[in-house]
C-alpha positions in Angstrom: 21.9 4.4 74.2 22.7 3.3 77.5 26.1 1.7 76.5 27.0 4.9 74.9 26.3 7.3 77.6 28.9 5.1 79.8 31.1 4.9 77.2 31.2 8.7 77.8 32.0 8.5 81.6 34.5 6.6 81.1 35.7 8.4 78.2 35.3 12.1 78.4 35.3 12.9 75.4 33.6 10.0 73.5 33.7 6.5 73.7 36.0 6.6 71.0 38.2 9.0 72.0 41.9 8.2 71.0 43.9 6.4 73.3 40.7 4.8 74.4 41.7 0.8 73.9 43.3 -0.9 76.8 47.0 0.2 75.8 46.2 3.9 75.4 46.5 7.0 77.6 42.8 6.9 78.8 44.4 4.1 81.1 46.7 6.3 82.8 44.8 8.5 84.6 42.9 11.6 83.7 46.3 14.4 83.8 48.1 12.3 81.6 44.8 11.6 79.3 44.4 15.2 77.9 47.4 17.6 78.9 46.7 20.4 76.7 42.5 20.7 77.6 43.6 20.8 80.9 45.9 23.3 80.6 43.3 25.5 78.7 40.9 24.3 81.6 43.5 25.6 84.5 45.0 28.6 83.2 41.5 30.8 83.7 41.3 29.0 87.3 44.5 30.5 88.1 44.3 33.5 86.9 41.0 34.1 88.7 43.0 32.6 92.1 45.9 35.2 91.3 43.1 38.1 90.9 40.9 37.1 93.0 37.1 35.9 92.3 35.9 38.1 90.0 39.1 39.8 89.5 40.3 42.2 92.2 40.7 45.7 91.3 44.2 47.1 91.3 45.6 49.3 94.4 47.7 52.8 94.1 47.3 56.0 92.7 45.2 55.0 89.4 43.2 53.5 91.6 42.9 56.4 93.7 42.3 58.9 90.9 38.9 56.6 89.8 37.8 56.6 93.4 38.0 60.6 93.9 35.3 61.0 91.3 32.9 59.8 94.0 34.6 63.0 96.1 34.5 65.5 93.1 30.8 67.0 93.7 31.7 68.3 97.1 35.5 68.9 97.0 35.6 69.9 93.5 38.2 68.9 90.4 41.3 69.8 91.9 40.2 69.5 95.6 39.7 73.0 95.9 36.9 72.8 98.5 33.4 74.4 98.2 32.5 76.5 101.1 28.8 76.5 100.2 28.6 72.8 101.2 31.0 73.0 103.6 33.8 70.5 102.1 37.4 71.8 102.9 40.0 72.5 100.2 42.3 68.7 100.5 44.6 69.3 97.8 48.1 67.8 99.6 46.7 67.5 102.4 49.6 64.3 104.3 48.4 60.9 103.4 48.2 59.9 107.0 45.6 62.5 107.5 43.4 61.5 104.8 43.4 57.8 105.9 42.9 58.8 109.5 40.1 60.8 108.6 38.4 58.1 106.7 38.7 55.8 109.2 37.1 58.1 111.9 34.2 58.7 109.3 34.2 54.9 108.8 34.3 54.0 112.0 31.8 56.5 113.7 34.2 58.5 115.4 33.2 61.2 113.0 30.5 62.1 111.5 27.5 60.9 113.6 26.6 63.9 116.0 23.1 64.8 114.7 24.2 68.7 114.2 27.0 67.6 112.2 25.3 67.8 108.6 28.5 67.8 106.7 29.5 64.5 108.5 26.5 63.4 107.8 27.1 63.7 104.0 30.8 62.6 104.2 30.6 59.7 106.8 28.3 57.2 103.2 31.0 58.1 101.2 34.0 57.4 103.1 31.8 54.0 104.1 31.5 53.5 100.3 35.2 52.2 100.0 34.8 48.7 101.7 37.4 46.8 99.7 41.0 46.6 101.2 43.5 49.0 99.9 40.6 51.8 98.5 41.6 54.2 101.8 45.0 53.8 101.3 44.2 54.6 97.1 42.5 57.5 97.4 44.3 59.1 100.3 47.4 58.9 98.3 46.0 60.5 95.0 45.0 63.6 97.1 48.2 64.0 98.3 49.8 63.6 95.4 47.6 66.7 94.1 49.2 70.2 94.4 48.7 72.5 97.5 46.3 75.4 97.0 46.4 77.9 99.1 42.7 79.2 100.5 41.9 83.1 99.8 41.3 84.9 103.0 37.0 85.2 103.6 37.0 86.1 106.8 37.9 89.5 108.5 38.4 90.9 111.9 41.0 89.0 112.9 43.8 90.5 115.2 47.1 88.5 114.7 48.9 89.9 117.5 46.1 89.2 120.0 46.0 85.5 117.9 49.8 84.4 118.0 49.8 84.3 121.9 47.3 82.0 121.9 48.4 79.8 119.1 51.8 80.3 120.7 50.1 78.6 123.9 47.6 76.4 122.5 48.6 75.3 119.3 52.3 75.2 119.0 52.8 72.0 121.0 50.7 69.5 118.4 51.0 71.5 114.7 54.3 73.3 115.1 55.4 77.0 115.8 55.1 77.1 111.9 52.0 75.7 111.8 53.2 72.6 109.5 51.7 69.5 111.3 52.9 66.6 113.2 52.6 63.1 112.0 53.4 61.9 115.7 50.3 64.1 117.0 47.9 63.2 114.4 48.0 67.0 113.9 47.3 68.2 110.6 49.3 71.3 108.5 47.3 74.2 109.3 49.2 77.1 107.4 47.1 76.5 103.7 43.7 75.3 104.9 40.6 77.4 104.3 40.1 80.4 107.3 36.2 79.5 107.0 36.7 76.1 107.8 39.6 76.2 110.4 36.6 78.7 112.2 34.0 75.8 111.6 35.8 73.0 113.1 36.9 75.0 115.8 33.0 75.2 116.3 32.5 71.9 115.6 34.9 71.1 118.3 33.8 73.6 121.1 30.6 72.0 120.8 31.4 68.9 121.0 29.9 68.4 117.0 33.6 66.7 117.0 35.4 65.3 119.1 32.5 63.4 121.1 34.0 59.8 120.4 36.0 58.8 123.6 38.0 56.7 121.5 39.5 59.3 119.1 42.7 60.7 121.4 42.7 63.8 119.2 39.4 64.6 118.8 39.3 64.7 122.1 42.4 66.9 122.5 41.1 69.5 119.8 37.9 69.7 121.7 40.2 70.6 125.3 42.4 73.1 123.0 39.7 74.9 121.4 37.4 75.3 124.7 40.7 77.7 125.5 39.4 80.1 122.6 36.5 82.0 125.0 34.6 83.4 121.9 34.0 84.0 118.7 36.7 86.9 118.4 39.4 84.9 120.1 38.8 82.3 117.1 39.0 85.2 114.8 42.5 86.0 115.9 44.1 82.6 116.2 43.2 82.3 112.5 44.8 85.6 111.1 47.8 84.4 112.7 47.8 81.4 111.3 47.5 82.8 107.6 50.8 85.4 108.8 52.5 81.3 108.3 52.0 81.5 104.7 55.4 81.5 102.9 
């Protein structure tokens, strides 16, 4: 028994195995011994060092779209928003936005003041994409969705009264036509929700955003909004922001 389990070492596959006499291939070293098992041997290796272990999933848009159903419940189908749990329309919203955004939820810079309850809810889930590319995924599949443009829900608002201090305020970071700047970190303003253009401006007079000394434009946003004295003046800066529209 003993004679034939080190005929095995030294023969793979059997003490017998072909080749296995003194003039054979078994002589010759173990990659010349059994090309083709080894190729069958190496070709799952190397697809799993392509992959990565376990296979890694693939990047883009598809990748995106499987992601978003994590997002669905609160931003809805089409990324329509529902107001009732306070998660904005992001339909088209810029790429660079998106992934800004995730990374100040990610990172803390949004998302951890104790009164900010819808931070609180978003800050797991933007945590929950923790493999490399995921951020860049799914912000590109909500842009790549269609732009809807929000209802009006609030009233009261005096546009006149409200273009002067956009004019003054506003202008310099989104644009006189209220489309965003890339260079800014400001986002497009003209089709987002009144209701929630009202509740970050909250948000950020309070300090609910903006709190992080580290994010520049939160920190900006909070200055710019504590130039809105009140309730009304918020009001107005957002019924001229909907007289954008096109």
């Amino acid at each position: 028994m003993l004679s034939d389990l080190e005929g095995f070492h030294r023969h793979p596959f059997g003490a017998h195995a072909p080749g296995a006499d003194a003039g054979g291939l078994a002589t010759r070293g173990p990659l010349l011994r059994y090309p083709v098992a080894i190729a069958l041997l190496a070709a799952p290796l190397l697809s799993l060092a392509v992959s990565g272990c376990g296979g890694m999933p693939r990047q883009g848009i598809a990748r995106g779209a499987d992601l978003y159903d994590t997002c669905r419940p609160c931003h809805g189908d089409k990324a329509a928003g529902n107001p009732e749990l306070g998660a904005p329309p992001i339909a088209g919203l810029p790429r660079w936005y998106i992934e800004a955004q995730l990374g100040k939820f990610r990172s803390g810079q949004r998302g951890t003041s104790p009164a900010d309850v819808e931070g609180h809810r978003m800050r797991p889930m933007a945590r929950s994409l923790n493999i490399e590319g995921d951020v860049g995924s799914v912000a590109q599949y909500v842009a790549s969705l269609p732009v809807r443009t929000a209802s009006a829900t609030l009233q009261g608002g005096n546009a006149t009264a409200g273009a002067a201090s956009y004019g003054g305020v506003c202008t310099v970071c989104h644009g006189a036509d209220g489309m965003g700047n890339e260079a800014m970190g400001a986002p497009p303003l003209v089709h987002e929700s009144d209701w929630y253009i009202l509740r970050a401006l909250d948000k950020f007079k309070s300090h609910v955003r903006g709190y992080d000394s580290t994010d520049a434009q939160g920190q900006q946003m909070a200055t710019m909004s504590s130039t809105l004295q009140d309730h009304q003046a918020m009001l107005d800066v957002i019924a001229y922001i909907r007289t954008l529209r096109k």
